[in-house]
N, C-alpha and C positions, 0 to 999 in steps of 0.2 A: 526652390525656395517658396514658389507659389501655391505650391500643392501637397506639401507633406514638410510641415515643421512641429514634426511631435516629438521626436525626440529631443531635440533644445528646448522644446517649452518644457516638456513633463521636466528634465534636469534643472530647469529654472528653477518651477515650481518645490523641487527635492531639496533645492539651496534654501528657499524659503522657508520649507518646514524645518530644517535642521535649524534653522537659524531658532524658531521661535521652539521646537525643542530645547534647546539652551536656554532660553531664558525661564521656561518651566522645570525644568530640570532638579531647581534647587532645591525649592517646596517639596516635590516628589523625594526629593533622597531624605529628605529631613537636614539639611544643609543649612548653617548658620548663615548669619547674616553674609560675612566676608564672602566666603563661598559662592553665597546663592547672589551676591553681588559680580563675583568673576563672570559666573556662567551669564549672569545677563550682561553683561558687557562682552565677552564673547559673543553672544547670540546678537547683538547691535552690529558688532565689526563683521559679523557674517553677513548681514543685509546688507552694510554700508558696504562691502565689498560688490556684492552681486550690483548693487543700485550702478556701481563704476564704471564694474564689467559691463554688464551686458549693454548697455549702450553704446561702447566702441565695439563691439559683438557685431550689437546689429547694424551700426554704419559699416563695417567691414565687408559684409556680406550686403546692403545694399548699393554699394560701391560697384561690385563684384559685378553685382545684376545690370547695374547703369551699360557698365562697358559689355558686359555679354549681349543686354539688349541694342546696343550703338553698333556691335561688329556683326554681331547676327541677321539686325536687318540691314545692314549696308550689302551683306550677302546675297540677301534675298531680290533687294532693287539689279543688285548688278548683275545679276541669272549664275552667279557663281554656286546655286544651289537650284533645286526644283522646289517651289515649296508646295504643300497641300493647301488645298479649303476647307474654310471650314464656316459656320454661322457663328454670331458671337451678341451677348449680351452685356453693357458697361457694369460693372460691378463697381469701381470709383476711380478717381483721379488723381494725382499730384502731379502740381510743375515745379519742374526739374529747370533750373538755369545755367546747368552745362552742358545737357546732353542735348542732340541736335534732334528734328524730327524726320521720319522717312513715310511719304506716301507714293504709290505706281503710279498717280497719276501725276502728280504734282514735284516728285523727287523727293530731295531733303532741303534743309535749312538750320538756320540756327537756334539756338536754344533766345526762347524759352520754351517750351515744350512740356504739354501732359501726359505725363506718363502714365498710362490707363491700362486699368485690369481691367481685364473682360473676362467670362465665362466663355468656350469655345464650344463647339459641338464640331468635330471635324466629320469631312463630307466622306472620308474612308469607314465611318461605323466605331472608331475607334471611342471612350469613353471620357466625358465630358471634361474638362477641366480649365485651369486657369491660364492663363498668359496676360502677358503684357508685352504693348503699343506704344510707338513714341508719336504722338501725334502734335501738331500745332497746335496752339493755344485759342489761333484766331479760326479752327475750323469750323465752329460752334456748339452750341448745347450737347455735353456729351454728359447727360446725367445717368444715373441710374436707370438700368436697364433699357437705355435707347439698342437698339438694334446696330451692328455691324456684319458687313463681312469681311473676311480674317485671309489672307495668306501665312501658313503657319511653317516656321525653319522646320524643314525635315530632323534635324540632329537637337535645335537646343529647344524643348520641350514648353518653357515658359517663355519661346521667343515670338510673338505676332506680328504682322504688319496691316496696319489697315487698310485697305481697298476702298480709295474713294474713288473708283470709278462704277461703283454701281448707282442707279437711278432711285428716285424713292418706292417705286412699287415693288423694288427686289427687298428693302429695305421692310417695305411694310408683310411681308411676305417673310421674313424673317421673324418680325416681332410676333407672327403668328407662329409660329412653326408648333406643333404640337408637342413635339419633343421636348419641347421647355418642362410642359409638365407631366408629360410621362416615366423620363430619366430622373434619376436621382444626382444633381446637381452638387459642387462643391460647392463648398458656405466656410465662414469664418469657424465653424464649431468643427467639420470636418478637418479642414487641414491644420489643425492641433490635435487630431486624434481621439477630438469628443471629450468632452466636461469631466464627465466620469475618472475617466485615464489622469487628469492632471489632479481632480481632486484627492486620486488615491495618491500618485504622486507628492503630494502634498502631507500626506499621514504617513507614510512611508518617511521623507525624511523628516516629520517629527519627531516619531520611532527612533529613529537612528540621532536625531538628536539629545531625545531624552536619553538613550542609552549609553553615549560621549558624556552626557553630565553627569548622571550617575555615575558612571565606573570613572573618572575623573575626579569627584568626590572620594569615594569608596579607597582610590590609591593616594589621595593627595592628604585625606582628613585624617 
C-alpha cells in the first residue's frame, strides 16, 4: 500500500473521466436538450458514486495496514521474526488512537501513537522504499526528514519498527548517509505510477465515456 498504489489510482482517475465523458457526451452527439440532460446527470451519479466509494476503499485498506503494522511488529519486539536493518528518513506522520506503539527499547504501550512513513534504505543493498512505524507520540520531534534507524519485518514489506536505542551520532550519521542522494528515492508521484499514467488514465476514460453517450444517444434517439 505504501509503495505501488497505481493501479487504484489510475482506475480512480478512469471513473473520473468517464464520468465527465458523459456529461460532454451530449453536445458531441448533437443531442437535444433531454438527452444531453440524462447524460449529465449520469455523468454527476458517476462521480457521486466514486466520491462514496472510494472513501470506504480507502478506510478499508487503511484498517488493514493498522492491524498488519500492530501484528507485524509485535512480531518483531517478541523475536518471533529476524528482522533487517535498515537507515530511514520521516517522510510524515499521523496519530492513530487505537493502535498501540512498539519500540526495542522501550516495548509497547498504548495508543495514541504516530504512525510514521519513513523512507527506508535497507542495510542488505536492497532498494529504497517506504514503510511505516508505530511510534509514541511523546517521543519527539519526528518531522520531516529527521533521521531513523529502522528494524524492518522480513515478510511484511511496509512493516518498520523504530530503534530507539541508537545515540544521536549514529543518528546524525544517518541524516548524512550519501545514499539519500545518490539513489532514486520513492516520492508521492512514484508510488501512483507517475502524473503522466494517471493523466492518460484520465482521457482514456473520457474516451469511453463520450463513446457510452454517444452510442446511448445513437440507440435511444
Amino acid at each position: 500500500m505504501l509503495n505501488d498504489i497505481a493501479w487504484p489510482t489510475r482506475l480512480l482517475m478512469v471513473g473520473f473521466g468517464v464520468s465527465i465523458g458523459l456529461m460532454v457526451a451530449g453536445p458531441v452527439a448533437g443531442a437535444g436538450s433531454g438527452a444531453a440532460f440524462a447524460l449529465i446527470t449520469g455523468g454527476v451519479l458517476v462521480e457521486v458514486v466514486l466520491l462514496l466509494v472510494f472513501p470506504v476503499v480507502l478506510g478499508v485498506a487503511e484498517r488493514r495496514m493498522r492491524r498488519t503494522l500492530e501484528r507485524a511488529s509485535r512480531d518483531v519486539l517478541a523475536g518471533h521474526v529476524r528482522p533487517g536493518g535498515a537507515v530511514g528518513l520521516v517522510v510524515r506522520r499521523r496519530v492513530n488512537r487505537t493502535t498501540p506503539w512498539f519500540l526495542p527499547g522501550r516495548g509497547s504501550g498504548p495508543a495514541p501513537t504516530a504512525v510514521t512513513v519513513l523512507t527506508a534504505l535497507p542495510d542488505d543493498g536492497g532498494p529504497p522504499r517506504r514503510v511505516a512505524a508505530a511510534v509514541p507520540t511523546t517521543l519527539g520531534a519526528l518531522g520531516r526528514g529527521t533521521p531513523a534507524a529502522l528494524l524492518l519485518h522480513p515478510t511484511e514489506r511496509d512493516v518498520a519498527v523504530l530503534d530507539d536505542r541508537v545515540g544521536p551520532q549514529r543518528l546524525h550519521e544517518i541524516a548524512g548517509d550519501p545514499r539519500w542522494r545518490s539513489l532514486r528515492l520513492p516520492t508521492d508521484r512514484t508510488v501512483v505510477g507517475g502524473y503522466l499514467p494517471l493523466l492518460a488514465a484520465l482521457v482514456v476514460g473520457g474516451v469511453i465515456g463520450v463513446v457510452l453517450g454517444v452510442t446511448a444517444v445513437s440507440l435511444l434517439g
